[in-house]
MIMI-309218 format. One record per residue: residue number from 1; residue in one letter; x, y, z of N, C-alpha, C, O, CB in turn. Coordinates in nm, 3 decimals. Last residue first. Glycine has a CB too. Layout:
REM MIMI-309218
REC    n  res      n.X      n.Y      n.Z     ca.X     ca.Y     ca.Z      c.X      c.Y      c.Z      o.X      o.Y      o.Z     cb.X     cb.Y     cb.Z
REC  NUM    A        X        Y        Z        X        Y        Z        X        Y        Z        X        Y        Z        X        Y        Z
...
END
This chain:
REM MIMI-309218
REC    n  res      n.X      n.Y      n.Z     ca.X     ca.Y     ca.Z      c.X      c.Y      c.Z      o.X      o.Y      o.Z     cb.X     cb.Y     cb.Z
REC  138    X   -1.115   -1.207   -1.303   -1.269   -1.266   -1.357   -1.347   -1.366   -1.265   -1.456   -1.410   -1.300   -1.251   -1.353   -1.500
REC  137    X   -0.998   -1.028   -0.995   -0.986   -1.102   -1.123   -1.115   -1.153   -1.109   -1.195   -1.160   -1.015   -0.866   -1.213   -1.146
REC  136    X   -0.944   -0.639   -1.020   -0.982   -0.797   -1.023   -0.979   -0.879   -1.066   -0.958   -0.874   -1.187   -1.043   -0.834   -1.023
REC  135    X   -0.616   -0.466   -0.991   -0.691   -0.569   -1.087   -0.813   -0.664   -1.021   -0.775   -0.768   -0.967   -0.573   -0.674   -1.146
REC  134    X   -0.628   -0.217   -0.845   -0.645   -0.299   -0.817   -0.688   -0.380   -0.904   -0.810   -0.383   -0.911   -0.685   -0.286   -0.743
REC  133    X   -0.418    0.136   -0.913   -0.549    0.051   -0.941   -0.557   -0.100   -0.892   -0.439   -0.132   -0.899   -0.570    0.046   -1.094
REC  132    X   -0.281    0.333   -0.648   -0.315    0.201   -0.765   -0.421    0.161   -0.786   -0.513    0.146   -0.705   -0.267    0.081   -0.747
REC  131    X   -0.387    0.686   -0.678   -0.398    0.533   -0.559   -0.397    0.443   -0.645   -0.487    0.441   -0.729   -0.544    0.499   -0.453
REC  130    X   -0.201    0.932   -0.693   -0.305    0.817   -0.730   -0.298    0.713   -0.680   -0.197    0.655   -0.640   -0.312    0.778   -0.846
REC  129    X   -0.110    1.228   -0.710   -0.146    1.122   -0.553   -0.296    1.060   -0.584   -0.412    1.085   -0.551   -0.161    1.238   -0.369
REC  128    X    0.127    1.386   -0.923   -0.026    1.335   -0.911   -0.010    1.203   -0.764    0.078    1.122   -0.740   -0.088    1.244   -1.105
REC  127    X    0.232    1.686   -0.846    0.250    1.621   -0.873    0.108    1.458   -0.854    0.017    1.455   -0.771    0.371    1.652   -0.826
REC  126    X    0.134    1.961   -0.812    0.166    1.921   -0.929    0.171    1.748   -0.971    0.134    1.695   -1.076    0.290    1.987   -0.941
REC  125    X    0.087    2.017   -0.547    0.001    2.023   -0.620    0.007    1.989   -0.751   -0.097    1.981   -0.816   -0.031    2.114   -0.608
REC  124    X    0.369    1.937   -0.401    0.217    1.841   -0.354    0.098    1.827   -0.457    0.028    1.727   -0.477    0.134    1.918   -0.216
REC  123    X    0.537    2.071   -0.566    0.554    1.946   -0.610    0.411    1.897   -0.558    0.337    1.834   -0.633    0.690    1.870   -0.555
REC  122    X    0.469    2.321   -0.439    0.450    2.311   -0.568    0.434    2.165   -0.611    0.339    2.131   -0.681    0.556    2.377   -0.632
REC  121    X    0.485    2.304   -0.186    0.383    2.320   -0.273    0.372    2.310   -0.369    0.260    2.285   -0.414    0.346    2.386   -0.278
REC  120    X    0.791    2.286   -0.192    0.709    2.217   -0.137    0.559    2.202   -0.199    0.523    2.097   -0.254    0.714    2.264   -0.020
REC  119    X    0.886    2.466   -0.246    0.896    2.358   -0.403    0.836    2.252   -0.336    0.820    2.143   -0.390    1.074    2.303   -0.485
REC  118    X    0.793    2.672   -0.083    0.713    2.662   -0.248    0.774    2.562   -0.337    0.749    2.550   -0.457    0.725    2.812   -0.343
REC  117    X    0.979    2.579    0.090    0.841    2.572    0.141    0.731    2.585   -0.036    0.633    2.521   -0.076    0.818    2.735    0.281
REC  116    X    1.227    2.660   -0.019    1.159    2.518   -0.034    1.051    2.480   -0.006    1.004    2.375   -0.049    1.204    2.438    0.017
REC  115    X    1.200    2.958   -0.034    1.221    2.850   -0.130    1.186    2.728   -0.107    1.101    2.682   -0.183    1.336    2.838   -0.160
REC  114    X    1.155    3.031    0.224    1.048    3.033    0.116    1.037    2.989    0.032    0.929    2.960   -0.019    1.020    3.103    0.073
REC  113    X    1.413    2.932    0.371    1.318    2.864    0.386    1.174    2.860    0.271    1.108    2.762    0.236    1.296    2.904    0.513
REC  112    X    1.614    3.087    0.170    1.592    2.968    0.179    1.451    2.884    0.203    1.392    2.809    0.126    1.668    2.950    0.258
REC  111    X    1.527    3.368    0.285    1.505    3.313    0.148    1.521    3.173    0.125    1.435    3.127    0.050    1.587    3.375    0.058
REC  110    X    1.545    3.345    0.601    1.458    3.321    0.560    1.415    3.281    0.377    1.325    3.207    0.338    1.416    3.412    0.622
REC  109    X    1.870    3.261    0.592    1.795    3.122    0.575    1.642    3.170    0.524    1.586    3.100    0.440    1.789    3.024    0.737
REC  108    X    1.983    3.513    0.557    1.993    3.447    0.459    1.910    3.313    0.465    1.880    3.255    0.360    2.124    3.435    0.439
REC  107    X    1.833    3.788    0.705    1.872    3.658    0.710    1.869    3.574    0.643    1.759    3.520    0.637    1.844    3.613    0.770
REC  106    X    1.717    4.016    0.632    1.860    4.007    0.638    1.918    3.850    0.666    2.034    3.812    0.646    1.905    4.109    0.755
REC  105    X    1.451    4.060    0.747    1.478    4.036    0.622    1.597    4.003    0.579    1.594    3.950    0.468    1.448    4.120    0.562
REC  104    X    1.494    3.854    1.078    1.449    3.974    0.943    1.470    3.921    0.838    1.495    3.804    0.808    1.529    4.114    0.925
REC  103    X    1.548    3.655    1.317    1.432    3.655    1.248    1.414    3.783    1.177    1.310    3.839    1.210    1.323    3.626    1.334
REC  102    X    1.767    3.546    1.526    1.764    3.672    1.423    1.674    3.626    1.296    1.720    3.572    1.195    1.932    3.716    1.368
REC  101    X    1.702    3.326    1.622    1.841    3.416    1.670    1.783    3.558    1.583    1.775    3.668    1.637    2.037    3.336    1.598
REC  100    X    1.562    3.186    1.439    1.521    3.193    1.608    1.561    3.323    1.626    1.485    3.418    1.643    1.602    3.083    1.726
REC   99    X    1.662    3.059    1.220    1.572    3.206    1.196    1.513    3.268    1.329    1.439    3.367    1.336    1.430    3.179    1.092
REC   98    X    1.773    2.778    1.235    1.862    2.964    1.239    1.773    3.086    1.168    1.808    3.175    1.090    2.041    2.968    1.120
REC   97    X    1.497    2.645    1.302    1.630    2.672    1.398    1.748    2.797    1.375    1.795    2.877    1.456    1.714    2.536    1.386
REC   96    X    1.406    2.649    1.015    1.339    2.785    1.172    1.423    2.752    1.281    1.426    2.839    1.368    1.139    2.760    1.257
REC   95    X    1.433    2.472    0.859    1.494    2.601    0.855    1.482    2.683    0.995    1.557    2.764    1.051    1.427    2.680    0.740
REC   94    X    1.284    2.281    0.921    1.390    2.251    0.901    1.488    2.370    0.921    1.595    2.367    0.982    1.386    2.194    0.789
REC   93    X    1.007    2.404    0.958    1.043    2.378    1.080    1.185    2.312    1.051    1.234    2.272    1.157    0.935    2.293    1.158
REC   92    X    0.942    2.465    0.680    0.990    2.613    0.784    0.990    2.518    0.865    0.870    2.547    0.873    0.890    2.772    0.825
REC   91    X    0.934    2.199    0.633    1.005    2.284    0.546    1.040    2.317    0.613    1.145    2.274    0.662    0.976    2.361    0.464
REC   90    X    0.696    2.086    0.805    0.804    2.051    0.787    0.938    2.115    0.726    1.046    2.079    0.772    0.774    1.973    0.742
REC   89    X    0.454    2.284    0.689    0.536    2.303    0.872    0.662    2.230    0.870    0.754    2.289    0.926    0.437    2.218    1.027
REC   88    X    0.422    2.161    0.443    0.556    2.328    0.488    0.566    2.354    0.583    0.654    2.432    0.619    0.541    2.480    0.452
REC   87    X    0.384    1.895    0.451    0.474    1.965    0.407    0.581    2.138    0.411    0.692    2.190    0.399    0.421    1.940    0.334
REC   86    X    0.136    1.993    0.559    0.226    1.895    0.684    0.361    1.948    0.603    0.438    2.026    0.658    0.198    1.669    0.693
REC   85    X    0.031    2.143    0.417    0.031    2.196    0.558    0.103    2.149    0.567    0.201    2.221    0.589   -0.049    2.191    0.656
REC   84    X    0.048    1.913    0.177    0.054    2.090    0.153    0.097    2.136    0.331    0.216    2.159    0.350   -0.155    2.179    0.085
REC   83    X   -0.157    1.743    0.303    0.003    1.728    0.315    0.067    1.826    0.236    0.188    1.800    0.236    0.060    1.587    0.268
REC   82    X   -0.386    1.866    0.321   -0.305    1.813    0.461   -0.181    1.790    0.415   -0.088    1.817    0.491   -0.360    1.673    0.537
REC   81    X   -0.460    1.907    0.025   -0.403    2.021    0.092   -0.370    1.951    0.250   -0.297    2.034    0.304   -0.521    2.162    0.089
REC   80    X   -0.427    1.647   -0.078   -0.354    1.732   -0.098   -0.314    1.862    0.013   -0.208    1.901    0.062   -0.404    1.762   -0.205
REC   79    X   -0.656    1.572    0.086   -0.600    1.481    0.139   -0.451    1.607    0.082   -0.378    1.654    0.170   -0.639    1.295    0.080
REC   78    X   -0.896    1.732   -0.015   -0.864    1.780    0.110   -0.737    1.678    0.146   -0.700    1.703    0.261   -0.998    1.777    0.216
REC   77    X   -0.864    1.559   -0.272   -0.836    1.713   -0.273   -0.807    1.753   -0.084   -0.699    1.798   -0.044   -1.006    1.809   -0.357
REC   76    X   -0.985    1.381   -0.230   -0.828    1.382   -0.266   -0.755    1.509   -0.297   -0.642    1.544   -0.331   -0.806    1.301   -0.386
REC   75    X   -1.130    1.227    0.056   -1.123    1.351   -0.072   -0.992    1.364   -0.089   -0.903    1.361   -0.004   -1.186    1.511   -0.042
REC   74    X   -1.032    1.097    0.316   -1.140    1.061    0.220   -1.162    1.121    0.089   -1.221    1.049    0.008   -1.251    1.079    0.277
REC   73    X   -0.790    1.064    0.547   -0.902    1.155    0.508   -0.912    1.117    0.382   -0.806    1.099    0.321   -0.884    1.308    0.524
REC   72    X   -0.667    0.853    0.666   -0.759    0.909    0.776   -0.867    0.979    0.663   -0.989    0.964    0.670   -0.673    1.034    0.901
REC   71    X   -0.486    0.730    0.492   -0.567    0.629    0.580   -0.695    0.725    0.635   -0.808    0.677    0.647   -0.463    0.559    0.721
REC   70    X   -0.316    0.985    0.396   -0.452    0.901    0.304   -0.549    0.801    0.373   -0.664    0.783    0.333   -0.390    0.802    0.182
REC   69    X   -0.215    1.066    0.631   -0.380    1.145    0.530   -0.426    1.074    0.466   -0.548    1.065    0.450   -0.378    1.263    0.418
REC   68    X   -0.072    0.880    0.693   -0.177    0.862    0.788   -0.269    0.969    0.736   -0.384    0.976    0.777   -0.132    0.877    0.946
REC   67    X    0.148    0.899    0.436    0.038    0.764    0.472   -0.091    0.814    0.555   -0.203    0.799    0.506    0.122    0.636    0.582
REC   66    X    0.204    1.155    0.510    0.162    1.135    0.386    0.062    1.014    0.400   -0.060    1.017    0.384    0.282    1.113    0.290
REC   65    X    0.363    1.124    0.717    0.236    1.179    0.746    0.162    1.178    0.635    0.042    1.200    0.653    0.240    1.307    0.798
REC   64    X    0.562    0.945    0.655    0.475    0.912    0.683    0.345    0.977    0.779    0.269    0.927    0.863    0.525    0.831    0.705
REC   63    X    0.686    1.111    0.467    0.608    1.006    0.423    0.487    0.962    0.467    0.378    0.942    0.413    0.668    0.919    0.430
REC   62    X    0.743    1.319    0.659    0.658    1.333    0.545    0.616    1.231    0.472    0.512    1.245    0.408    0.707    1.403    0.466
REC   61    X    0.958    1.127    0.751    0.864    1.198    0.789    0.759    1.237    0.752    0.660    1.192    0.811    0.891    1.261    0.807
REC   60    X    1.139    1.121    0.564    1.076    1.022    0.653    0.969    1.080    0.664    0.886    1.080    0.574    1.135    0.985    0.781
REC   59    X    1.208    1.427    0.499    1.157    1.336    0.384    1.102    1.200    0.453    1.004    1.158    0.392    1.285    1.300    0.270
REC   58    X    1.345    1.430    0.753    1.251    1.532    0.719    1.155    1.463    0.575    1.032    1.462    0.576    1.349    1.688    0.683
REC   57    X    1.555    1.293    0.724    1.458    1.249    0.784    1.367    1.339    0.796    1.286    1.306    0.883    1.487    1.201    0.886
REC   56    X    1.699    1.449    0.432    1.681    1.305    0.473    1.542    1.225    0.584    1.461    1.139    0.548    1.820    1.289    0.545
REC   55    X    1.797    1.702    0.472    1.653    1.664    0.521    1.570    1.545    0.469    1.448    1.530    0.460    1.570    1.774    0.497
REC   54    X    2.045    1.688    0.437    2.003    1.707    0.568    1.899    1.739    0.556    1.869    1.827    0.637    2.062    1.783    0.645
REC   53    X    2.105    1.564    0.214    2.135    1.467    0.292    2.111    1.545    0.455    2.143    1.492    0.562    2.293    1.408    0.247
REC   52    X    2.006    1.771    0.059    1.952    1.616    0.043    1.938    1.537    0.145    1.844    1.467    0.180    2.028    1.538   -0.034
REC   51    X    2.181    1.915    0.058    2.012    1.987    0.126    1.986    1.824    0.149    1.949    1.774    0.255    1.855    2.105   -0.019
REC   50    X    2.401    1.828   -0.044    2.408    1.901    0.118    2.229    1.888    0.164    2.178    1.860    0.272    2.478    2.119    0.111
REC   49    X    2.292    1.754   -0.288    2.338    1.695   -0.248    2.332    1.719   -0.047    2.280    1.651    0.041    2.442    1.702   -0.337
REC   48    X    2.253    2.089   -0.339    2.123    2.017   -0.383    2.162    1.866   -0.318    2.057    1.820   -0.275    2.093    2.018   -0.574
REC   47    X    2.487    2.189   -0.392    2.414    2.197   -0.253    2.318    2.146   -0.258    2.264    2.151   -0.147    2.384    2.309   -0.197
REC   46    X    2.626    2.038   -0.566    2.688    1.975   -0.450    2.561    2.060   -0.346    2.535    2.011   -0.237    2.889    2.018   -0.424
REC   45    X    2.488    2.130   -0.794    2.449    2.005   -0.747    2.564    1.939   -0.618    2.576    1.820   -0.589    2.441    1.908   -0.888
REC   44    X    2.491    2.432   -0.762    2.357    2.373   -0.762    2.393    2.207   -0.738    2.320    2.153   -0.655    2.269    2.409   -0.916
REC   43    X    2.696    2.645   -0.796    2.749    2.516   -0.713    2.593    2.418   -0.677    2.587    2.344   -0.579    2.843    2.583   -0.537
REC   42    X    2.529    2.872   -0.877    2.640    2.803   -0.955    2.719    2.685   -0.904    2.804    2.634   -0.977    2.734    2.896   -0.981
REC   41    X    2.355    2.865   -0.668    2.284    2.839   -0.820    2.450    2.802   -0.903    2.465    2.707   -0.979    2.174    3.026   -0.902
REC   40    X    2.479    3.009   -0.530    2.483    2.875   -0.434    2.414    2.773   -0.587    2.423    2.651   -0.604    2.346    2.889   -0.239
REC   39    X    2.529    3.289   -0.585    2.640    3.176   -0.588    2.623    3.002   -0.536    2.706    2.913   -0.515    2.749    3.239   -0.494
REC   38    X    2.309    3.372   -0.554    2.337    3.340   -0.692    2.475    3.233   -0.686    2.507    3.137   -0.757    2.366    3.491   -0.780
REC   37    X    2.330    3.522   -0.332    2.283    3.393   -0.298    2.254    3.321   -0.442    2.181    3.222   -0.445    2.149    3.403   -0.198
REC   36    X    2.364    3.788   -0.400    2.451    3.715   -0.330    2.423    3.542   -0.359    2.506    3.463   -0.405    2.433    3.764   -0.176
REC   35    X    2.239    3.954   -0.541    2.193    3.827   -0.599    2.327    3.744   -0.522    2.384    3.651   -0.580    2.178    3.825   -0.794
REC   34    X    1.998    4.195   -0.314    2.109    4.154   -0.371    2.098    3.978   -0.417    2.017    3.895   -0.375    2.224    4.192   -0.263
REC   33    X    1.722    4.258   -0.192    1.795    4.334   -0.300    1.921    4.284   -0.367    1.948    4.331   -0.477    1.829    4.456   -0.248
REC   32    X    1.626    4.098    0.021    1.743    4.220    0.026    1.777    4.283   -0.076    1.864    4.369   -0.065    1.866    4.185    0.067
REC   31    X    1.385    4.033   -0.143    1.358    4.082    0.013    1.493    4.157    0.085    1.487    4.243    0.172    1.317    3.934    0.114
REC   30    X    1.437    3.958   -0.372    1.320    4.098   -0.402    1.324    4.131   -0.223    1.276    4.235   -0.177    1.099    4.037   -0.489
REC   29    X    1.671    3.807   -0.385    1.716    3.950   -0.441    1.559    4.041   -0.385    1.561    4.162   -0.361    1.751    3.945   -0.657
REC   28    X    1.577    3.610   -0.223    1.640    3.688   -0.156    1.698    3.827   -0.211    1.748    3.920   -0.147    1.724    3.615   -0.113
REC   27    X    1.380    3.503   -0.412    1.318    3.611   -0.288    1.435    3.641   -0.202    1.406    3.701   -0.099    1.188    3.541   -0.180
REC   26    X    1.540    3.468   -0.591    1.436    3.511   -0.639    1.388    3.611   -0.501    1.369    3.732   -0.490    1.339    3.385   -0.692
REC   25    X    1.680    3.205   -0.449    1.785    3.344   -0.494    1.660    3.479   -0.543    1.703    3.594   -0.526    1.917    3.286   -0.676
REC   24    X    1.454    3.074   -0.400    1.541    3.147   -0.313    1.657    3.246   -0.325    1.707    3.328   -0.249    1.582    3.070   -0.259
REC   23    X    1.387    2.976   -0.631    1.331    3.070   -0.547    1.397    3.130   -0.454    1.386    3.251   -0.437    1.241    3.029   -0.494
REC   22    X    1.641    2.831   -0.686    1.593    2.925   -0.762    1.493    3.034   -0.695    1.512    3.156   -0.702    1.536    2.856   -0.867
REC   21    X    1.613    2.607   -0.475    1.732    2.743   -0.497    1.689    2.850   -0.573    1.700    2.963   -0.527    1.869    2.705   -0.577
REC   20    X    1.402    2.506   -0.526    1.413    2.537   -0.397    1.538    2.686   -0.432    1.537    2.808   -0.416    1.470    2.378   -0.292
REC   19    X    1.366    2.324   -0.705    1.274    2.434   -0.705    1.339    2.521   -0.641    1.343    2.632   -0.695    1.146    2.414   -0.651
REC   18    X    1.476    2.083   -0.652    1.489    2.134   -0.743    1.454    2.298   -0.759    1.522    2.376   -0.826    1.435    2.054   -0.810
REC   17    X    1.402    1.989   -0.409    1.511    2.065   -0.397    1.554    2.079   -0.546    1.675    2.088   -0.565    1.618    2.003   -0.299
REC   16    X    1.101    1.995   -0.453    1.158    2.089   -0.356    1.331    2.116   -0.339    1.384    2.213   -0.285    1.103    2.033   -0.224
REC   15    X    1.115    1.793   -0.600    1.108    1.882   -0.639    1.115    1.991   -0.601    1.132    2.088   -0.675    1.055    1.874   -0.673
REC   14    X    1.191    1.543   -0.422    1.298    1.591   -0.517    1.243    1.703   -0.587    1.330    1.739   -0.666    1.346    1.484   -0.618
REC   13    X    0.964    1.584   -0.256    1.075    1.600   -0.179    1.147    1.653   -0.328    1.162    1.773   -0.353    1.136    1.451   -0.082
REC   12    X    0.782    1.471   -0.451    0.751    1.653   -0.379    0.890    1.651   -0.370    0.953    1.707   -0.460    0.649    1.697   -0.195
REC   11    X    0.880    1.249   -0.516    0.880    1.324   -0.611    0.822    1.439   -0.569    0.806    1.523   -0.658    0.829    1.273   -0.713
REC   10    X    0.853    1.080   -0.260    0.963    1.148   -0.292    0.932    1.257   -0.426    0.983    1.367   -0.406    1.075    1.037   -0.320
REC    9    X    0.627    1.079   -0.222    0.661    1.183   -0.141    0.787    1.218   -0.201    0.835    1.331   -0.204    0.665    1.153    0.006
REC    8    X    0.488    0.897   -0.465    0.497    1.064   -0.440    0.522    1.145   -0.352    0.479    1.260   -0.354    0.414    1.115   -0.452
REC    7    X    0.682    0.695   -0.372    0.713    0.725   -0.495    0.638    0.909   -0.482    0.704    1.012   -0.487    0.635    0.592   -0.619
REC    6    X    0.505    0.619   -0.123    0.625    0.652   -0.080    0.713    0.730   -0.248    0.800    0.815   -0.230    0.698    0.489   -0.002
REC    5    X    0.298    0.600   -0.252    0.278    0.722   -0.159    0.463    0.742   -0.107    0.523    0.842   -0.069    0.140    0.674   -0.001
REC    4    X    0.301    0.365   -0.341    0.258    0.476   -0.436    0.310    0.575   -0.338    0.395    0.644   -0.395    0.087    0.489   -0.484
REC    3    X    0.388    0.196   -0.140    0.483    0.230   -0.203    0.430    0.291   -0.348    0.494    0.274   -0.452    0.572    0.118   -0.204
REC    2    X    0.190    0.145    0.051    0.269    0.253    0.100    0.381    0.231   -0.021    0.491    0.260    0.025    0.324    0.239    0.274
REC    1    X    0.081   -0.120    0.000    0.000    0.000    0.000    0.085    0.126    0.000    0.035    0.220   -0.062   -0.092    0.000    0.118
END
């Protein structure tokens, strides 16, 4: 049962760290103004690697809140948007340890965090959460 759901968590997860930099250089030029954070777009697959391997159990996780929406809730639309929520309390709660100390616009994690929180969304709503089909037989 859990290996449709485990195939579309990962394909949010890997689209969040596809997504993820680009927005984030996006909202860190429109929230400081500068394309500092352009440099992390030219080293894209060693930090896309770094992000990978530290939200590893953050991607657990999300699986398996992914499972207990589809067991609990009934519409596949309200089942999207629970793991839309679960997905970006997870995001901003990866990031929100160095946004404690110093929470402005000046802080390089908040562009981060907006970034992945929208490749978060993005991938939940894009990507399709179909339930196998079940052959009967004759």
């Amino acid at each position: 049962m859990g290996f449709y759901n485990l195939k579309y968590s990962a394909k949010v997860w890997l689209s969040s760290l596809l997504i993820g930099p680009p927005v984030a250089t996006l909202a860190a030029y429109c929230l400081q103004g500068n394309w500092e954070p352009i440099c992390l777009m030219l080293w894209l697959p060693p930090f896309i690697c770094i992000v990978a391997l530290f939200s590893s159990l953050t991607w657990v996780i999300f699986w398996g809140i992914i499972n207990l929406v589809i067991r609990v809730v009934p519409e596949p639309f309200l089942q999207k948007f629970w793991i839309m929520l679960a997905g970006t309390a997870l995001a901003s709660a990866t990031v929100c340890p160095f946004l404690i100390d110093n929470f402005s616009l000046d802080n390089d994690f908040l562009p981060l965090s907006i970034g992945y929180t929208f490749g978060i969304i993005t991938g939940v709503w894009y990507c399709d959460l179909a339930k196998p089909v079940i052959q009967q037989e004759p």
